[in-house]
Every structure is written in structure tokens, then in C-alpha cells.
N, C-alpha and C positions, 0 to 999 in steps of 0.2 A: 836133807833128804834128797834125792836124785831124782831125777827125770822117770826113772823104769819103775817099773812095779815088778816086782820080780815072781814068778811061779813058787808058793808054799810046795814047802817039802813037808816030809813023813817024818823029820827027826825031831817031833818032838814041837812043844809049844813054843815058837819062835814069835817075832812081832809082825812077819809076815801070814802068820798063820791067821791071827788073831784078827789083821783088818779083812781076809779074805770070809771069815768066819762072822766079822760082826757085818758086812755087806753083803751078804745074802747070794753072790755071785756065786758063778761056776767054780767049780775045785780049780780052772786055770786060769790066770793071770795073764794077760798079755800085757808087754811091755809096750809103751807108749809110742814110741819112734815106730816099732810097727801096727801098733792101733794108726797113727798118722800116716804110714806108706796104702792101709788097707783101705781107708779112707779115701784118700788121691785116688788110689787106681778105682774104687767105686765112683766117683765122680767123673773119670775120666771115660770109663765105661757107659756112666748113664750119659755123658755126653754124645761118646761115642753109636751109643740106642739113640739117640735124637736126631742124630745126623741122620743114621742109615732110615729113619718112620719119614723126614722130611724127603729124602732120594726116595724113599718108596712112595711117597705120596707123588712128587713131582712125574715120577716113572709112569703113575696111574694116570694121571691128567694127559702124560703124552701118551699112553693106550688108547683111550679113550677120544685123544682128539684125532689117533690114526684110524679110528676103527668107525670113527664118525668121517673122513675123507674115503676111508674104504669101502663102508655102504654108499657113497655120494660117486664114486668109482663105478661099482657095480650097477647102480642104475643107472648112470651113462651108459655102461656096456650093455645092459640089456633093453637100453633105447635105441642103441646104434645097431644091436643085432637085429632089433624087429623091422628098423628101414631099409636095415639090406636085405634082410628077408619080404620085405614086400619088395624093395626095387627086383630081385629076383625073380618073384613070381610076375611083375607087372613087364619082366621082359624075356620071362616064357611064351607070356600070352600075344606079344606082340609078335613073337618069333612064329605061334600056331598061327595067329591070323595072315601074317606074312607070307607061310608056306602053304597058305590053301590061293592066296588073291586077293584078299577080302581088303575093305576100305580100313586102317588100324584105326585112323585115328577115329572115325565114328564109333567102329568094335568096340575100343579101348572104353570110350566116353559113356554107350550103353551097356560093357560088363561092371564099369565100375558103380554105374549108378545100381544094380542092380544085387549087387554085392559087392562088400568091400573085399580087399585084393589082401588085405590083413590077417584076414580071417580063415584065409583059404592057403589049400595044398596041392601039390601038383595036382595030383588026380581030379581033384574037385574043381579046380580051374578048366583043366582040357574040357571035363564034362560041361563046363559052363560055356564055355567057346563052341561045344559043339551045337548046346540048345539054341544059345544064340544065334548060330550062322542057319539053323533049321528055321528058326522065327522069323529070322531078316535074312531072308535069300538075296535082297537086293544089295546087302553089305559086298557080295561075292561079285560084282563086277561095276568094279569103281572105276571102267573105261566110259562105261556108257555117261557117268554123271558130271564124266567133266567134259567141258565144251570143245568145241571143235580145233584143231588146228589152226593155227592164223597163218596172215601171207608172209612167206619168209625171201629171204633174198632167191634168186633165181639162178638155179643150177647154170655152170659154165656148158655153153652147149659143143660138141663135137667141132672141132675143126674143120671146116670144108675146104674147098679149092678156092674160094672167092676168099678166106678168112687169111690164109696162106700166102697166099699172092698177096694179099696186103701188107702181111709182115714182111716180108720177102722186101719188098718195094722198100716199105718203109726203114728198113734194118741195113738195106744195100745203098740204098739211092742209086741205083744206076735205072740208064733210061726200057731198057728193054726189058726189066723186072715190074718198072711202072706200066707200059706197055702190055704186060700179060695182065696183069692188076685190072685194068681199065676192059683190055678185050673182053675179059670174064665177067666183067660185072655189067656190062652190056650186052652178054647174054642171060645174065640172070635177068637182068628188068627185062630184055622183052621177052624170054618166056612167060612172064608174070600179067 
């Protein structure tokens, strides 16, 4: 007997009629070497299904692990935007205080204790600088609260004839330059 089973035919009661008749199977017959090719390429298949569920599973774990760096992204970004948008407004309000006189860094110290700089918008800040500087009028001249002048070196005073004649003298060495040097300075002492 061979390898194939061969497809019954319609002529009549052959011996292949007869096994397909007593097994209960379909009217066709497939031959064996392609039962075994149909076989392989089903298993090559279902391998091939098992690859691509593992890639799609792997695919999902890297979504998931970018989508978890990307919310972790975004709220950097919207931690970094709410600093610059407070350094912003915190260097509006310096800039108002600045353009009226006012003392900043005290301003600055009793707007922020007062409300926070986070929470506020242009408009609500100006309006807060403005109550502020109504409340504390003395923010507005921060000449008075600092101390006085100290002694500083002493201006060069004006050249005179006596100051002149000195260099003179001194710069020449000759005797008649000395001579004017000395006359002059023995009328400054005794007018004195």
C-alpha cells in the first residue's frame, strides 16, 4: 500500500471507496505528504502567532514604560513653567517698585508675606504693590533710612600760584624757579 490515500471516485465501488465509506470522513481524501506540508505550515504559523503576541506584548511594556517617562516629563514641565511664571511676576513687581522709589527688597519681603507671588497675575500683583505702597508710604523713600555719608578721601583742590610754583621748582630745579617758590610762600604765611 502507498504512502497517499487517494481521492474516491464516482466509478463505481473501488477499495478506495469503500475505506472512505467505512471511516466515516468527508467525500475527500487528502493525500498524506500534503496532510504533512498542511501540517508544517500550521505549526510554522502558530509559531509564527507566538512571535508576533511576544513583540506585541514587549511593544506594550515599551509604551507603557514611555508613557510613564512622559507623564514624569510633563510634570517637570509644568513644575518648570509655574517657577518661571512666578520668577516672572516676582520680577514685574520688582520692576513696579523700582519705577515708583520704593525700598524692593523690604516691598518684595512684605508683598510676598502677604500673598504668595504663585498665585497671582499681572493685574493682581500691580494692584497689590499699589496697596502696599499706600499702607507703607515710608517703603517710598529709602534715602532717608539709610545712614549718612562717611568721610571719603578729599577732593584734589584747585591749583594756586603757591601749588604751581612748587611744581615748577620742583620739575626744573633751577634756582630762580625756587626763588619764586619761596617769595610766594612768604606772602602766603604772612598774610595768614
Amino acid at each position: 500500500m502507498s504512502d497517499e490515500i487517494v481521492e474516491p471516485q464516482n466509478q463505481g465501488n473501488s477499495a478506495g471507496d469503500s475505506v472512505a465509506e467505512a471511516d466515516g470522513d468527508s467525500d475527500k481524501l487528502v493525500p498524506v505528504s500534503e496532510s504533512i506540508k498542511y501540517r508544517r505550515r500550521a505549526q510554522q504559523a502558530e509559531g509564527r502567532f507566538q512571535q508576533a503576541q511576544q513583540q506585541l506584548g514587549q511593544l506594550q511594556q515599551q509604551i507603557e514604560q514611555r508613557l510613564d517617562q512622559l507623564a514624569t516629563a510633563e510634570a517637570q514641565r509644568d513644575e518648570l513653567q509655574h517657577q518661571l511664571d512666578t520668577q516672572c511676576l516676582r520680577h514685574c513687581a520688582e520692576k513696579a517698585l523700582l519705577s515708583v522709589g520704593a525700598d524692593v527688597e523690604t516691598a518684595m519681603a512684605l508683598l510676598e508675606k502677604r500673598l504668595p507671588l504663585s498665585e497671582q497675575n499681572q493685574e493682581q500683583l500691580e494692584q497689590a504693590v499699589g496697596r502696599l505702597l499706600e499702607e507703607k508710604p515710608f517703603l517710598l523713600s529709602p534715602a532717608a533710612s539709610l545712614p549718612g555719608k562717611t568721610a571719603s578721601a578729599r577732593a584734589a583742590r584747585p591749583a594756586t600760584g603757591l601749588t604751581r610754583a612748587a611744581s615748577a621748582a620742583r620739575g626744573s630745579g633751577s634756582r630762580r624757579d625756587l626763588a619764586e617758590y619761596l617769595r610766594l610762600r612768604r606772602g602766603v604765611s604772612t598774610s595768614r
